[in-house]
ZADRENKOL-428875 format. One record per residue (C-alpha): x, y, z; residue in three letters; residue number from 0. Coordinates in steps of 0.05 Angstrom, whole numbers. Layout:
N
r x: X, y: Y, z: Z, code: ALA, pos: NUM
...
END
This chain:
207
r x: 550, y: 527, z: -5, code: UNK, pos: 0
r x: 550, y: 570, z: 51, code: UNK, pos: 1
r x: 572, y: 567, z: 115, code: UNK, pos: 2
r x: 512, y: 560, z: 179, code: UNK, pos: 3
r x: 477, y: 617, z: 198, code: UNK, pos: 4
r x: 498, y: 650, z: 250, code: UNK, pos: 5
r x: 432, y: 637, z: 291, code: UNK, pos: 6
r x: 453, y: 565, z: 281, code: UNK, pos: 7
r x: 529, y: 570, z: 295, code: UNK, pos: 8
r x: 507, y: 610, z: 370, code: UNK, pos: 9
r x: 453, y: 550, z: 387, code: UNK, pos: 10
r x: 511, y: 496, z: 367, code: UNK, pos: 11
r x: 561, y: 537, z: 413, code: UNK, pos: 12
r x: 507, y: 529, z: 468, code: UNK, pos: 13
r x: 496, y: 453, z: 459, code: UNK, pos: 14
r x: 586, y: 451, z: 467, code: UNK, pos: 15
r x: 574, y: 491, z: 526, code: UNK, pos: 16
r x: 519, y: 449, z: 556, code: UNK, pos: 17
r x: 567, y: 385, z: 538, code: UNK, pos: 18
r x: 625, y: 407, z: 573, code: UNK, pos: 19
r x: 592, y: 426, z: 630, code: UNK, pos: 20
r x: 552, y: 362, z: 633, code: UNK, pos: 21
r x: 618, y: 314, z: 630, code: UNK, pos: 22
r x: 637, y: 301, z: 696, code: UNK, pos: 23
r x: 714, y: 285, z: 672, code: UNK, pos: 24
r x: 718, y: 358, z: 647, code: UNK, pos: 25
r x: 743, y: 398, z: 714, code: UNK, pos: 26
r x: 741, y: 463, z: 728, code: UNK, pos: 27
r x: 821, y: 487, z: 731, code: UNK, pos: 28
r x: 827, y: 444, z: 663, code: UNK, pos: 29
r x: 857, y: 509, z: 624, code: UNK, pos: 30
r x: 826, y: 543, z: 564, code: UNK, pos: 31
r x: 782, y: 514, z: 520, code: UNK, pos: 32
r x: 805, y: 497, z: 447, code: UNK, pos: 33
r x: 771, y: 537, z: 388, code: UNK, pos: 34
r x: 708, y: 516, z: 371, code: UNK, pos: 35
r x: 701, y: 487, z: 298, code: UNK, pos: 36
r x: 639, y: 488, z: 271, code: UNK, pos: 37
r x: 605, y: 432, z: 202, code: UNK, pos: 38
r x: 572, y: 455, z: 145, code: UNK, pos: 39
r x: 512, y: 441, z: 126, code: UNK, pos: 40
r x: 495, y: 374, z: 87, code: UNK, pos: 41
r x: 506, y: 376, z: 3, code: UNK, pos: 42
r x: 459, y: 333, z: -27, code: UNK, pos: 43
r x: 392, y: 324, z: -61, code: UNK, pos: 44
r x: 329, y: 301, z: -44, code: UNK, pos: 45
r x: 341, y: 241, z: -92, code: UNK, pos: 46
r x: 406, y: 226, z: -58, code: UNK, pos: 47
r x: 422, y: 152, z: -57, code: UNK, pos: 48
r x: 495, y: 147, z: -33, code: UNK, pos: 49
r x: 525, y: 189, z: 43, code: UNK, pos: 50
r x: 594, y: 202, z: 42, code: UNK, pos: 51
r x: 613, y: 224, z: 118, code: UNK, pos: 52
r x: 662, y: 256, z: 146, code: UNK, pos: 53
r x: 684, y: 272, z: 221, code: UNK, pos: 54
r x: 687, y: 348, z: 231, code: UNK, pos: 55
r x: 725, y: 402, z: 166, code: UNK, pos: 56
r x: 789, y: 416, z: 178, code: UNK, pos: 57
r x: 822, y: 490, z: 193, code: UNK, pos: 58
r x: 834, y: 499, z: 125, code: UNK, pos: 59
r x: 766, y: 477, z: 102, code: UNK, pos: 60
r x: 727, y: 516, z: 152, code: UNK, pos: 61
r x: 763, y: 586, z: 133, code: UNK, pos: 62
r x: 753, y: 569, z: 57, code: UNK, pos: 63
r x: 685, y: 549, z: 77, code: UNK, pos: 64
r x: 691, y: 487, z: 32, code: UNK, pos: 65
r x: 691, y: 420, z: 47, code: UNK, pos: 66
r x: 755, y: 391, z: 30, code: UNK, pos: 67
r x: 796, y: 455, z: 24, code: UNK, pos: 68
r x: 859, y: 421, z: 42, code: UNK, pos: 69
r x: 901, y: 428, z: -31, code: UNK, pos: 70
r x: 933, y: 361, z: -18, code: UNK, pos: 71
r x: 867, y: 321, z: 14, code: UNK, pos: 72
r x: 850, y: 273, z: -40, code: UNK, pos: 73
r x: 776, y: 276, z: -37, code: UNK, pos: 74
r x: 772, y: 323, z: -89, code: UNK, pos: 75
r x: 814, y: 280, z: -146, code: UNK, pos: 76
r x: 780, y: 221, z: -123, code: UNK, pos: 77
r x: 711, y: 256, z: -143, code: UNK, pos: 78
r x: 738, y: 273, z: -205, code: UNK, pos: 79
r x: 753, y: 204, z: -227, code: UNK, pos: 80
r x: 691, y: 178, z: -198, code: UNK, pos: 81
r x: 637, y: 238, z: -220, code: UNK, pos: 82
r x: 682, y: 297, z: -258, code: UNK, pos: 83
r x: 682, y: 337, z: -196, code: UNK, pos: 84
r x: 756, y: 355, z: -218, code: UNK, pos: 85
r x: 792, y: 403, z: -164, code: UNK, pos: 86
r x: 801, y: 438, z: -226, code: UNK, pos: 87
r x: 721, y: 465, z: -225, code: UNK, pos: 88
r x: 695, y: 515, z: -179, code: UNK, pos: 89
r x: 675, y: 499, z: -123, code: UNK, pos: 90
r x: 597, y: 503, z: -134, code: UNK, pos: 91
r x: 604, y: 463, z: -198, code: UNK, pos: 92
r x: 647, y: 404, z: -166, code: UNK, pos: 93
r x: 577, y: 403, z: -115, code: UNK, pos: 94
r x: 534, y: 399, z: -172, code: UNK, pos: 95
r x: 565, y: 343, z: -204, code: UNK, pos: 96
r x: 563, y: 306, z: -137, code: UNK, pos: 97
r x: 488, y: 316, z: -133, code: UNK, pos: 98
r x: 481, y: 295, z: -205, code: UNK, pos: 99
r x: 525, y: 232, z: -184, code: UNK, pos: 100
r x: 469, y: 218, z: -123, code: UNK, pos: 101
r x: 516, y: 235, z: -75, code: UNK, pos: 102
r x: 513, y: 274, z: -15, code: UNK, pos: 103
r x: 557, y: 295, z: 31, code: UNK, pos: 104
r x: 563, y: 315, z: 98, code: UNK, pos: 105
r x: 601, y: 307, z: 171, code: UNK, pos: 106
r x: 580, y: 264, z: 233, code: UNK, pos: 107
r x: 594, y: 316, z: 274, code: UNK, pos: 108
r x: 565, y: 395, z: 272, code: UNK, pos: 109
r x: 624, y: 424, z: 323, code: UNK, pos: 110
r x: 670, y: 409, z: 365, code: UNK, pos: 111
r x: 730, y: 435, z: 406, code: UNK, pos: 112
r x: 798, y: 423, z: 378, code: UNK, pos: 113
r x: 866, y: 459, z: 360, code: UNK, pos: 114
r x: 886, y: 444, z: 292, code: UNK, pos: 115
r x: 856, y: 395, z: 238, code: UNK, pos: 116
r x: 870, y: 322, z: 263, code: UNK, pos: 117
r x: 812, y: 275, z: 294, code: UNK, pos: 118
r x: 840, y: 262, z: 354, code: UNK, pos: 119
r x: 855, y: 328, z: 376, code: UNK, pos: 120
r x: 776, y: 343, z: 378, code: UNK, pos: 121
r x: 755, y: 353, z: 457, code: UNK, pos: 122
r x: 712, y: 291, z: 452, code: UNK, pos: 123
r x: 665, y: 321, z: 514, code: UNK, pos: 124
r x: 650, y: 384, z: 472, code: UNK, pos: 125
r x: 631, y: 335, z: 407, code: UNK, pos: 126
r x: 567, y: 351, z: 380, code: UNK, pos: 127
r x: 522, y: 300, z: 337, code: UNK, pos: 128
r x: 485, y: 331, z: 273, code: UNK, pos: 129
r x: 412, y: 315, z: 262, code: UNK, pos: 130
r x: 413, y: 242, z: 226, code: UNK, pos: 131
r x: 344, y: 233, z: 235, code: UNK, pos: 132
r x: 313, y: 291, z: 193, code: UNK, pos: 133
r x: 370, y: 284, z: 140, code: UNK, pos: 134
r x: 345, y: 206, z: 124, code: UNK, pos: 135
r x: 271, y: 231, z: 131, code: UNK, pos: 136
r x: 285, y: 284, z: 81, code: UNK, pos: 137
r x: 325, y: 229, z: 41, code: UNK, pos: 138
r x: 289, y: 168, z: 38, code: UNK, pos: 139
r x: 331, y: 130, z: -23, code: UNK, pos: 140
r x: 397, y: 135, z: 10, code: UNK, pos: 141
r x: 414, y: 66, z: 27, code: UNK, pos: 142
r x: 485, y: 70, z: 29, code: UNK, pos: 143
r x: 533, y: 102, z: 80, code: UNK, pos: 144
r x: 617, y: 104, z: 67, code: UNK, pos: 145
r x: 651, y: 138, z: 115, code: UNK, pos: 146
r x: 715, y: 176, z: 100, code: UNK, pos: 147
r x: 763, y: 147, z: 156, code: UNK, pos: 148
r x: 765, y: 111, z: 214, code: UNK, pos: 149
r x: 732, y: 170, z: 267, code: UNK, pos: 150
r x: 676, y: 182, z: 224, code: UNK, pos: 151
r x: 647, y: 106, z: 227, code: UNK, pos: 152
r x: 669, y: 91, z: 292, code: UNK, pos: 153
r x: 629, y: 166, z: 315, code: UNK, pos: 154
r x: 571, y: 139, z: 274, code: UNK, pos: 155
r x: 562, y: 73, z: 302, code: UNK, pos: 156
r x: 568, y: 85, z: 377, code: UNK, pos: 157
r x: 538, y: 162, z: 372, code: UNK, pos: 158
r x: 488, y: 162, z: 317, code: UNK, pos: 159
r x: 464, y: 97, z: 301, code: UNK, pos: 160
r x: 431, y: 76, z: 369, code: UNK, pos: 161
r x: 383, y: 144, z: 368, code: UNK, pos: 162
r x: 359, y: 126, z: 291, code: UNK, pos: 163
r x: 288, y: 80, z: 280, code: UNK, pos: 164
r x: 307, y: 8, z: 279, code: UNK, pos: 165
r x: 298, y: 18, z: 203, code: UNK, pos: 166
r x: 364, y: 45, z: 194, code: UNK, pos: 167
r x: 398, y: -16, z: 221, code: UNK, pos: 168
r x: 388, y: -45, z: 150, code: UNK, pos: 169
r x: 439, y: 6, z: 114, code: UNK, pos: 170
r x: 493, y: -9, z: 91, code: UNK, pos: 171
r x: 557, y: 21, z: 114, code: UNK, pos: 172
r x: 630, y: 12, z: 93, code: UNK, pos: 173
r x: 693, y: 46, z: 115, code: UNK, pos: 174
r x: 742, y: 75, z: 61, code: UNK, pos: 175
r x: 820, y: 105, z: 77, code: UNK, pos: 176
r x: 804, y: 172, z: 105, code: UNK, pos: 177
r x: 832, y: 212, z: 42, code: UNK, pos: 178
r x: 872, y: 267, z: 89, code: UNK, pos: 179
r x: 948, y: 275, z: 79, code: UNK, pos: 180
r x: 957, y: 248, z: 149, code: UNK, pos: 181
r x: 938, y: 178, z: 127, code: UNK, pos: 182
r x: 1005, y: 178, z: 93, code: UNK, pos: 183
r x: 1013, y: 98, z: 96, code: UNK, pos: 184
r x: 957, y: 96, z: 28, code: UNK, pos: 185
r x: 987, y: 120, z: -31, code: UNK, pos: 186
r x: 937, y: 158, z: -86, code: UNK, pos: 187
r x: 929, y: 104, z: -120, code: UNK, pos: 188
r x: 906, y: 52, z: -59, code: UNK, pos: 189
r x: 850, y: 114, z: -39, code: UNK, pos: 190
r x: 827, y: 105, z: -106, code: UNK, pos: 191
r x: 819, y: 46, z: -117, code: UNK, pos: 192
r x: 778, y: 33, z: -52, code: UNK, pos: 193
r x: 737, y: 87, z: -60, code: UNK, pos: 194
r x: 726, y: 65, z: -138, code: UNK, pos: 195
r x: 708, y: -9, z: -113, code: UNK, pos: 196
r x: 659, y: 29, z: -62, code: UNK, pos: 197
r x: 625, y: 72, z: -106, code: UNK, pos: 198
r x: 622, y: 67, z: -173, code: UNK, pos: 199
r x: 565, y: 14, z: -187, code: UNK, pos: 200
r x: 520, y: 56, z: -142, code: UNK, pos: 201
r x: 533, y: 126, z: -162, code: UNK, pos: 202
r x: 476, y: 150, z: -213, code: UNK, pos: 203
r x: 505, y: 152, z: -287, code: UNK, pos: 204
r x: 522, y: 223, z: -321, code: UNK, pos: 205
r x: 484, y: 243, z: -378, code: UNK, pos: 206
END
């Protein structure tokens, strides 16, 4: 997976741009702005039948250009016991076994403004909302949505679910333990066992 094109990565930084200057609570002495991160692209297949989203990559994900670049995020282990998409593998194989699993995966958010890696340190005036509508056109069998932390579902629900066809109100969404070393109060084991409980009877068998 590469990262967005760079066509794509100028028209998001003019949609921040048009956000900040649009929100009234965003003054014009307020200091500098915070670096602009930008999403990847969704992983997935046309056949896709499970979403795993998250809110926006993290520092160390977007200059690996890898989701879940963070050595001690546990997304990565988890996905091994759930699919073989062992940390272990290189990184293109550990995407290949997601999209053999019928996963796909992908961020509420394309950009934002924020200084280091944590949710609430994104400028939420500068957030910007990727394009659910074409991704569930283009994947009709997805019927399940599991969020990886709190921001992600609560972003979905109150930013993306109200411009989607009333069609979509019938998916079903859960929210797992965000599997980021700052959610230190879950141990390993607890992420695992959630996410297992989540996902395992839906994801598509190997072999």
């Amino acid at each position: 997976m590469s990262g967005r094109p760079e066509a794509e990565r100028r028209a998001v930084r003019r949609r921040v741009s048009r956000a900040r200057s649009a929100d009234r609570n965003v003054v014009a002495d307020a200091g500098p702005s915070a670096p602009l991160a930008c999403g990847f692209p969704p992983v997935s297949s046309p056949d896709a039948r499970v979403l795993v989203l998250g809110s926006l990559p993290g520092e160390k994900s977007i200059e690996m250009q890898q989701y879940y670049a963070q050595a001690r995020n546990a997304f990565w282990p988890i996905m091994g016991e759930l699919c073989g998409a062992w940390p272990s593998l290189p990184y293109p194989e550990r995407l290949e076994r997601l999209r053999a699993a019928g996963i796909a995966l992908w961020d509420v958010l394309a950009a934002g403004e924020r200084r280091g890696s944590l949710d609430s340190a994104i400028v939420p005036s500068t957030m910007v909302i990727n394009d659910f509508a074409s991704f569930f056109a283009s994947h009709p069998r997805i019927r399940f949505v599991s969020f990886n932390g709190t921001m992600a579902a609560q972003l979905f629900t109150k930013r993306v679910l109200p411009t989607l066809p009333a069609k979509y109100a019938a998916l079903e969404m859960t929210r797992l333990p965000s599997t980021s070393p700052a959610n230190a109060s879950y141990s390993f084991e607890r992420k695992l066992a959630a996410w297992t409980a989540a996902l395992r009877g839906r994801l598509r068998p190997s072999g």
